[in-house]
FIMARTOR-130964 format. One line per 10 residues: number of its first residue (from 1); their letters; for each residue x, y, z of C-alpha. Coordinates in steps of 0.1 Angstrom, whole numbers, plus 2048, in hexadecimal, padded with zeros to 3 digits. Layout:
NUM) A) X/Y/Z  ...
// end
This chain:
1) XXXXXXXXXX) 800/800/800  80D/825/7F8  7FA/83E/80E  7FE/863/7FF  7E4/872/81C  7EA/86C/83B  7E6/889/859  7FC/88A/879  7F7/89E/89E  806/8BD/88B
11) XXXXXXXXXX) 7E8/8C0/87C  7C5/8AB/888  7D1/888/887  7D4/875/8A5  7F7/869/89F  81E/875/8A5  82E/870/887  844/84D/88D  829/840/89E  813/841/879
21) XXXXXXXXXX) 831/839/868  833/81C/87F  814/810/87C  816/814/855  834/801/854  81A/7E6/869  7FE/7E5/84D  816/7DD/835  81D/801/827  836/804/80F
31) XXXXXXXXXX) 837/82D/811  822/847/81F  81F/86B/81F  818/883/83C  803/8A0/82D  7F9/8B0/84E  7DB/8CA/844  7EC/8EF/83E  7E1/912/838  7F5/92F/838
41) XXXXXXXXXX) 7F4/931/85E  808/914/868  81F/903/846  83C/919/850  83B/8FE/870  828/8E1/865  83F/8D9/847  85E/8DA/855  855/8C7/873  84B/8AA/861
51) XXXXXXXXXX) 86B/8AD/84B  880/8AC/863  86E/88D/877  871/87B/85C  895/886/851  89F/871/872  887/852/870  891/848/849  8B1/831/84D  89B/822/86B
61) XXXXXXXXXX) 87B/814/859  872/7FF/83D  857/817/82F  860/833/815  854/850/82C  851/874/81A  847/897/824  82C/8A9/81A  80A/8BE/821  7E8/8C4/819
71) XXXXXXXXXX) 7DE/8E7/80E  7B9/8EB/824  79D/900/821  7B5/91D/812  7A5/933/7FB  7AD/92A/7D4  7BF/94B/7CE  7D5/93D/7EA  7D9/91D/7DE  7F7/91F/7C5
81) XXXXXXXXXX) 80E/934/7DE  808/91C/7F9  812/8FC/7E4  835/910/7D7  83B/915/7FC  831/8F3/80B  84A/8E5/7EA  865/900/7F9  863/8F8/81B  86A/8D1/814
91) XXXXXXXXXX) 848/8C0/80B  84E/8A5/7EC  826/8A1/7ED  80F/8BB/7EC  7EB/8B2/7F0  7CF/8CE/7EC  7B1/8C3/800  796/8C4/7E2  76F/8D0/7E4  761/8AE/7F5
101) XXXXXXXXXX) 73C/8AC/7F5  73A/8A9/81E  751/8CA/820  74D/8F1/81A  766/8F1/803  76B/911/7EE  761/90B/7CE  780/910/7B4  794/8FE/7CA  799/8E2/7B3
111) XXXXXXXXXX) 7A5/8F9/799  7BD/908/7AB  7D0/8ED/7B9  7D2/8E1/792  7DD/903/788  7F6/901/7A7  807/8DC/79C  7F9/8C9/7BA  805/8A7/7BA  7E2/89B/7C7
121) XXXXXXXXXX) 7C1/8AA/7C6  7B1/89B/7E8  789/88E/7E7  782/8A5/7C7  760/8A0/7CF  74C/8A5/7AE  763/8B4/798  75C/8C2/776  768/8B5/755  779/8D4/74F
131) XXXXXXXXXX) 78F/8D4/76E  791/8AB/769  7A0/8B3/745  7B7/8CC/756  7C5/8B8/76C  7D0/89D/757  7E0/8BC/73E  7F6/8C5/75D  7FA/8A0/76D  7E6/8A6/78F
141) XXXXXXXXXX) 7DA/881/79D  7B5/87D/7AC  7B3/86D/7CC  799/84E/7D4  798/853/7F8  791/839/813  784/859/828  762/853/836  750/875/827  768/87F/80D
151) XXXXXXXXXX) 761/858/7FA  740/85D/7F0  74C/86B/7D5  763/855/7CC  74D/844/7B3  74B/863/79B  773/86E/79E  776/84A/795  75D/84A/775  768/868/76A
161) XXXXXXXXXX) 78F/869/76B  78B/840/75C  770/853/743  790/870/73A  7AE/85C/73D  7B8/86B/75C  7D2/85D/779  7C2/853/799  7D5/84B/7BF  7C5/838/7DB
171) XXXXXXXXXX) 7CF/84C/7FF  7BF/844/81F  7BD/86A/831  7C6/859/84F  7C1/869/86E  7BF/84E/887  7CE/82F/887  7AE/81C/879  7B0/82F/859  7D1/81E/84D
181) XXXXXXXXXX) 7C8/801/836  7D4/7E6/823  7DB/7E3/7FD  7C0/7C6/800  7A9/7E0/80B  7B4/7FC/7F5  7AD/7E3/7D8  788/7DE/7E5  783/800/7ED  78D/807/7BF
191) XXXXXXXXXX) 778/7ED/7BA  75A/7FC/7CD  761/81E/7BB  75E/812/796  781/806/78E  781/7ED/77C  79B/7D0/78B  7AC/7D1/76F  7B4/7F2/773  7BB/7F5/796
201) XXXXXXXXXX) 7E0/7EF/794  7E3/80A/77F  7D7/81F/7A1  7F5/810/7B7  80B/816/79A  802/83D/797  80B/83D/7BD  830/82C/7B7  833/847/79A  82B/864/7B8
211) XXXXXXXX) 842/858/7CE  85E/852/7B5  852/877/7AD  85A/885/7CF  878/873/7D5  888/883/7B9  880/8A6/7C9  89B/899/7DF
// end
């Protein structure tokens, strides 16, 4: 399983860093991403907290940890300076939490995390064709989401990036240690939005390509 959105005590999870890493490493995790949520009034500390937790616990685990944050609830005008700076302050993913159906998200936030380069658009909710065909123009992944809320729309992201040829990532938005799950799980969870099985490694492989993606960012 690769994880690409997963939340930590420095931002409303309910776990220290190693102790998600450790229980990643548990569930059979072969990387994971800490995107703790981050607006303009605390990525100057969130980021580089995380970097440097991690920066210490890599030559000690068996996962492929990586650093990285979720742009929240920021207006879309906002949106592309905050993804330059999480990118300067050290994040190798940047996630931009999209307009989910069971949020007030502010609409034109999908937009503008395309427009920003966003690695991953988060729970894009019911996004339109338009932004759907941008996003594949400037290589921005959709997330399925295991996220109770954000997956009920899982079913449409799914038909309509499969319907456009767009790339799609499976991430958990972990915030307690239930949320972590296997790839087993992760398979069903595809299955359940639309993917067709034969498709679904396709999903895991997109999330390889990330990782290979931000490890290159060095």
């Amino acid at each position: 399983m690769i994880d690409l959105h997963t939340h930590t005590i420095f931002s409303d999870g309910e776990l220290l860093p190693y102790e998600l890493v450790r229980r990643a490493v548990a569930t059979g995790y072969g990387a994971i991403a800490l995107t703790d949520h981050a607006d303009p009034s605390n990525i100057d500390f969130v980021v580089p907290r995380i970097v440097k937790a991690l920066k210490r616990l890599r030559e000690h685990v068996s996962v492929e940890v990586i650093s990285g944050a979720e742009i929240t609830h920021v207006p879309p005008k906002l949106i592309p300076d905050l993804v330059k700076e999480a990118r300067s302050l050290g994040a190798k993913i940047v996630v931009v939490h999209g307009e989910t159906i069971v949020e007030p998200v502010a609409e034109g936030t999908n937009r503008a995390a395309i427009e920003a380069g966003a690695d991953i658009l988060a729970h894009p909710g019911l996004i339109t064709t338009e932004d759907i065909l941008f996003a594949k123009d400037r290589g921005v992944v959709l997330e399925i989401t295991s996220r109770k809320g954000h997956s009920l729309a899982n079913g449409y992201v799914a038909k309509e990036a499969i319907k456009f040829g767009l790339s799609l990532a499976i991430n958990t938005d972990a915030h307690a240690p239930g949320d972590l799950i296997t790839r087993e799980t992760a398979r069903k969870i595809l299955i359940a939005a639309g993917v067709d099985e034969n498709r679904v490694e396709s999903v895991f492989e997109n999330s390889k390509l990330l990782v290979e993606k931000a490890l290159r960012r060095g």
